[in-house]
C-alpha positions as CSV (number, residue, x, y, z in Angstrom):
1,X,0.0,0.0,0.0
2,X,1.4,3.4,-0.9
3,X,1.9,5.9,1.6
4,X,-0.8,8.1,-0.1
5,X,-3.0,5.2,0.6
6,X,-2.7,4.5,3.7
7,X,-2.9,8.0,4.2
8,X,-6.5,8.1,2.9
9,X,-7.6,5.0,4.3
10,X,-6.9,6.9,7.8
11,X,-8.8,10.0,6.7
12,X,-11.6,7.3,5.5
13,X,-11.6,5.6,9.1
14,X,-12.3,9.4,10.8
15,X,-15.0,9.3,8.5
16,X,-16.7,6.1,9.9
17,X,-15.5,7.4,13.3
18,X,-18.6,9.5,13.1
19,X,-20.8,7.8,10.7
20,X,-19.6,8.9,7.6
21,X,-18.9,6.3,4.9
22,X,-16.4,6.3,3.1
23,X,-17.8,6.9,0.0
24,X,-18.8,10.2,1.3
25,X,-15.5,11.8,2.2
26,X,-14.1,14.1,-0.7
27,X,-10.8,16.2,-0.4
28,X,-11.3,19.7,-1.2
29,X,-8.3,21.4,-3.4
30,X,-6.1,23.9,-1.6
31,X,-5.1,24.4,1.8
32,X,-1.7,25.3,2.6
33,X,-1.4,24.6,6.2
34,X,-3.9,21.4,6.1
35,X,-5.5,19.2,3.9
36,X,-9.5,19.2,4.1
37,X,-12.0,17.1,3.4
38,X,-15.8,16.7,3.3
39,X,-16.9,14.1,5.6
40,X,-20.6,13.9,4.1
41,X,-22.9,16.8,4.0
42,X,-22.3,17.9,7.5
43,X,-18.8,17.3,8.7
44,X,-15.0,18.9,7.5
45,X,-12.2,17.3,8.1
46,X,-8.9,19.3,8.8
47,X,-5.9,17.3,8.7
48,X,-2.6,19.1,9.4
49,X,0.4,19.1,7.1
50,X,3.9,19.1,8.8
51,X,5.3,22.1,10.3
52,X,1.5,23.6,10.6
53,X,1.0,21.1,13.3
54,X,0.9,24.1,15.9
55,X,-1.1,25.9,14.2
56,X,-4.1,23.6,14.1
57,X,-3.0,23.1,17.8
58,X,-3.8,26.7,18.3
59,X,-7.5,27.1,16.4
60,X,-8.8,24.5,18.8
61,X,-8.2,26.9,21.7
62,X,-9.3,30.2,20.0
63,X,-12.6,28.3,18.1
64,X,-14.5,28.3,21.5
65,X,-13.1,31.4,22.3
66,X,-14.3,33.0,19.1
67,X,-17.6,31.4,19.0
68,X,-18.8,32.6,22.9
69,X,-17.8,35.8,21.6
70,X,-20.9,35.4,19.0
71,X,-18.3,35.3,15.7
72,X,-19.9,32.8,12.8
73,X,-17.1,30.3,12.8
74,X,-18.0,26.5,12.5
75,X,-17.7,24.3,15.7
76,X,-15.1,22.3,16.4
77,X,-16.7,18.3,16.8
78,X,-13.4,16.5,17.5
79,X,-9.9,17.6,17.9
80,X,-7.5,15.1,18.1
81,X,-3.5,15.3,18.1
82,X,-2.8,11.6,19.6
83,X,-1.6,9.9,16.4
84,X,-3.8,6.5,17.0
85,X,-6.1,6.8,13.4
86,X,-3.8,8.9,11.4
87,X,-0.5,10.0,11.8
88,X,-1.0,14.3,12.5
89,X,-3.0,16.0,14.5
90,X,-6.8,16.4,12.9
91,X,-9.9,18.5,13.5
92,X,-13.4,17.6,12.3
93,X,-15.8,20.4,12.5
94,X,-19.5,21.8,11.4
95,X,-19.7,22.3,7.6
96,X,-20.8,25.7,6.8
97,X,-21.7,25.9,2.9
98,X,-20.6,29.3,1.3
99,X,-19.0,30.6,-1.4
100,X,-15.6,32.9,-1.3
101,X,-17.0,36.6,-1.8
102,X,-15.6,38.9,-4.5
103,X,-17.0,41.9,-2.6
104,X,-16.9,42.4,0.9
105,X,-19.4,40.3,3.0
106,X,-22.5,41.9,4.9
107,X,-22.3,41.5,8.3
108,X,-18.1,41.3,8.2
109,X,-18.1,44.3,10.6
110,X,-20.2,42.9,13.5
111,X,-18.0,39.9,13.3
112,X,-14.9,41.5,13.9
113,X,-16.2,43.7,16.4
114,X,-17.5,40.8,18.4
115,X,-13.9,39.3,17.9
116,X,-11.8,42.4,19.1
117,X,-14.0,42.9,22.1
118,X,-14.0,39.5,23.5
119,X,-12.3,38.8,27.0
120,X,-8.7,38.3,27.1
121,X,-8.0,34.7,28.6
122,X,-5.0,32.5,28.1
123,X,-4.3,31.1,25.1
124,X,-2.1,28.2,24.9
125,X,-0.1,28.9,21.3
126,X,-1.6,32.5,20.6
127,X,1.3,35.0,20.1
128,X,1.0,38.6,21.4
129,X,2.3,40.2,18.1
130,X,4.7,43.2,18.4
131,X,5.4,44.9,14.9
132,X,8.5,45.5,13.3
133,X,9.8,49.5,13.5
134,X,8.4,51.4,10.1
135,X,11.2,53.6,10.3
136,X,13.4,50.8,10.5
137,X,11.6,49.2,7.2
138,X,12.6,52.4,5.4
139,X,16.1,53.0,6.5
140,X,17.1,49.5,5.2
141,X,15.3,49.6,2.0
142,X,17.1,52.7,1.4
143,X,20.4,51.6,2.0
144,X,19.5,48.2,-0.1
145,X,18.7,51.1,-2.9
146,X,15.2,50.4,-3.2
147,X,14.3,53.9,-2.3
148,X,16.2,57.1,-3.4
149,X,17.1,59.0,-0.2
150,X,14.0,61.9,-0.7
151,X,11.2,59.0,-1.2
152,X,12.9,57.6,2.4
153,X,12.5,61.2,4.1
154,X,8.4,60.9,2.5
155,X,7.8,58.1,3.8
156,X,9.4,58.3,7.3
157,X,8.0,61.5,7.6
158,X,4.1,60.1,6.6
159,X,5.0,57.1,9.3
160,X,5.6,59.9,11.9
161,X,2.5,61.6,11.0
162,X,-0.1,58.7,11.0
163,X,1.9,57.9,14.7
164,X,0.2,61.0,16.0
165,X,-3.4,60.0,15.0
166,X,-3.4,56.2,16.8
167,X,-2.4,55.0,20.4
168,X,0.2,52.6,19.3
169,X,0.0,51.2,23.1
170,X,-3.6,50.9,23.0
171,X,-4.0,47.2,24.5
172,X,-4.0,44.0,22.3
173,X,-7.0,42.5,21.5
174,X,-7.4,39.0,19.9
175,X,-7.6,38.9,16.1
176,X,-8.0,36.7,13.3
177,X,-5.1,37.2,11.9
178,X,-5.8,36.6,8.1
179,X,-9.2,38.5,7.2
180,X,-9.2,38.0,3.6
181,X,-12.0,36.9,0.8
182,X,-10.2,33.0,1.0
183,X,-11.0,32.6,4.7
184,X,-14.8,34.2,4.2
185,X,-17.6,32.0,3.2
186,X,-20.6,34.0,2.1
187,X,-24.4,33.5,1.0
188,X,-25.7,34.1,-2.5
189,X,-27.2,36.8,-1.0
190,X,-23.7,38.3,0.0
191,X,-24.1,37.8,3.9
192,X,-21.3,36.9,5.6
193,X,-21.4,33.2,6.7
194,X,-18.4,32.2,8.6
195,X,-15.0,33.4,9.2
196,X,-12.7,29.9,9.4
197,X,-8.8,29.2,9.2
198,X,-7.9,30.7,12.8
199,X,-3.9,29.3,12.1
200,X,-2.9,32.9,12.5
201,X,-5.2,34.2,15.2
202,X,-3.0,36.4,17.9
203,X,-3.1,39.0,20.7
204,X,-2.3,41.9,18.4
205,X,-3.3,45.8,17.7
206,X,-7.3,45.7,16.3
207,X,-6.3,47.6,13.4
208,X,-4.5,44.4,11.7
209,X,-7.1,42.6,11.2
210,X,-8.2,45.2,8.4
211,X,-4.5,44.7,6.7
212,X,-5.4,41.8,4.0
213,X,-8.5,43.8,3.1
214,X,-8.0,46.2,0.4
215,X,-8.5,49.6,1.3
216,X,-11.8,50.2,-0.5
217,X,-13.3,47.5,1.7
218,X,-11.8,49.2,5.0
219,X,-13.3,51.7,4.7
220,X,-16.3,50.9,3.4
221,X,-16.9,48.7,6.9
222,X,-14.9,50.6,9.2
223,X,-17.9,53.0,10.0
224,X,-20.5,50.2,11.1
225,X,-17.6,48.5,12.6
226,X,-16.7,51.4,15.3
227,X,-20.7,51.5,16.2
228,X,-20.7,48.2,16.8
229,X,-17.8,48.0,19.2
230,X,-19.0,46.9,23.3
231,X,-18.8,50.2,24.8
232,X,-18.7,48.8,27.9
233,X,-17.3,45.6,30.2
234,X,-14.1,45.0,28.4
235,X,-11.8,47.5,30.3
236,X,-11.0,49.1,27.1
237,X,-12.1,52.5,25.9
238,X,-13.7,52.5,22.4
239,X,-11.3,54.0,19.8
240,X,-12.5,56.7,16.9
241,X,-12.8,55.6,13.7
242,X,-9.7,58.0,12.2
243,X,-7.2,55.8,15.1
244,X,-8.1,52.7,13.3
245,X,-8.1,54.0,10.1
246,X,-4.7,55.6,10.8
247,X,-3.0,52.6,12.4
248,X,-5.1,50.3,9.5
249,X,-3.1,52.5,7.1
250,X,-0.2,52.0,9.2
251,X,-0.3,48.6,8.0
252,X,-0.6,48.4,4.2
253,X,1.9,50.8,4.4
254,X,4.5,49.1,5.6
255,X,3.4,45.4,4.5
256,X,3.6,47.2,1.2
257,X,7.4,48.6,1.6
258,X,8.3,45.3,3.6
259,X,7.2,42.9,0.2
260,X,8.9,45.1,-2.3
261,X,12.2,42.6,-1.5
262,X,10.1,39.6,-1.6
263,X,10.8,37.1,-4.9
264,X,7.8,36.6,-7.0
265,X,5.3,34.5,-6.0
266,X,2.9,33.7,-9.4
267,X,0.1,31.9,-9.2
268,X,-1.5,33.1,-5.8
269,X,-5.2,34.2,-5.7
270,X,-4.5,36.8,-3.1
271,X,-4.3,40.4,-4.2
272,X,-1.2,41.1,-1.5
273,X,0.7,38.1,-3.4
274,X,2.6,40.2,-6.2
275,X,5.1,42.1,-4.7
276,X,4.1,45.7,-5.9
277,X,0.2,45.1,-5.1
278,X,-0.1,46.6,-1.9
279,X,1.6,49.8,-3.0
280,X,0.0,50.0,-6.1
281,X,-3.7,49.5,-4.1
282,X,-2.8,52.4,-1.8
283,X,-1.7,54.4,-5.3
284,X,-5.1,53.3,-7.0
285,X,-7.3,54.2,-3.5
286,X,-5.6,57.6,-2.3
287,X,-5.9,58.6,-6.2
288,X,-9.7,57.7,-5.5
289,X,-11.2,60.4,-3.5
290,X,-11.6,58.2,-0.5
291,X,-13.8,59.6,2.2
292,X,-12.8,61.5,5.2
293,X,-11.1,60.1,7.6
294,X,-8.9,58.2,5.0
295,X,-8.4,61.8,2.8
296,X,-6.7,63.6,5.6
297,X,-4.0,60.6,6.6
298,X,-1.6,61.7,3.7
């Protein structure tokens, strides 16, 4: 039996594990830190490829977590990490049928807000993420000679600007980690049905969890996203929408200046894959008219 056998023969005993014949289990394409598959109409199966054992490790703590928060995110039905039916650590959870959304879901912004305001408890596995220096960013591409010495000065002197609109010490709240269209499942109707793949979830500053939406799609939430924010039973004051947008902005910014080194990567689905995308979005919104706040962060 070859190794890819035996491998689905495993997946296939999970399956009848919880009534699910085998029949009825179908791998689903993609996946990049596991392999999934249907188990039936009800059931997905999560199997985790090595090196992302950790991470799978880490969405069975901030599932529950998530979900008593009131975020749409599918149950978790088993987790299991012993090794005795298959050899990695698996999760089998609710199905939730949905389709990837081109535009941005309805009903994204209450999710995150539930999200950022739930209660901080400890994690096992969840990082508390602390950003690299901007300034820092610059300097080096500068000296690399990416960027002429005047486009440095710009761009420090725009990161020391947006630092004056945002508390950078404002406390860390628990985010996804990897908000984008690929880890949204939406109705036909365009309502947001779940928010699943938690591999990057972390204690982290609110603002991002908006950093793998484009810009146009920040801001088009950001609004219903501050009014829905607890005001009150979470120790944390509730920040104006011009902070997040700044430190949102914050964000693009320097992902954008921190890929221009990056090799190509052809092939990707995500619009922050190429290199030059995130640059070339801020370009394409700023030259956009964007609404107040975003028009006076330049």
């Amino acid at each position: 039996m070859s190794e890819q056998d035996e491998f689905l023969g495993s997946v296939a005993a999970i399956g009848r594990r919880h009534g699910v014949l085998p029949e009825q289990v179908t791998e689903v394409a993609g996946g990049v830190a596991n392999r999934g598959f249907g188990l039936g109409g009800a059931l997905f199966l999560r199997v985790a490829r090595p090196g992302f054992e950790d991470d799978l490790r880490k969405e069975s703590g901030v599932i529950p977590v998530a979900r008593s928060a009131g975020v749409l995110t599918p149950a978790i039905v088993e987790y299991d990490e012993r090794r005795a039916l298959i050899d990695a650590p698996y999760v089998v959870m609710e199905r939730v049928d949905g389709i990837e959304p081109t535009e941005v879901p309805v009903g994204l912004a209450e999710q995150l807000a539930r999200l950022h305001g739930a209660e901080r408890t400890d994690l096992p596995g969840v990082p508390q993420d602390d950003s690299r220096d901007p300034w820092q960013t610059v300097d080096e591409l500068a000296e690399r000679g990416y960027l002429d010495l005047g486009t440095a000065k710009w761009l420090s002197d725009w990161f020391t600007r947006l630092a004056d609109r945002f508390d950078r010490n404002e406390p860390k709240v628990l985010i996804h980690g990897d908000v984008a269209a690929h880890n949204l499942l939406a109705g036909p109707d365009g309502e947001l049905r779940a928010l699943i793949d938690w591999g990057d979830a972390a204690y982290a500053p609110r603002a991002m969890d908006f950093a793998k939406l484009p810009l146009e799609h920040v801001a088009a939430i950001l609004p219903d996203y501050i009014r829905r924010l607890p005001t009150s039973g979470t120790g944390r004051s509730t920040p104006q929408e011009e902070e997040v947008a700044a430190a949102a902005l914050w964000f693009h910014l320097h992902w954008g200046l921190g890929k221009l080194t990056a090799n190509p990567w052809p092939g990707q689905r995500h619009w922050t894959a190429p290199r030059a995308s995130r640059i070339l979005a801020l370009l394409r919104f700023f030259t956009g008219n964007p609404p107040a706040p975003w028009s006076t962060l330049t």
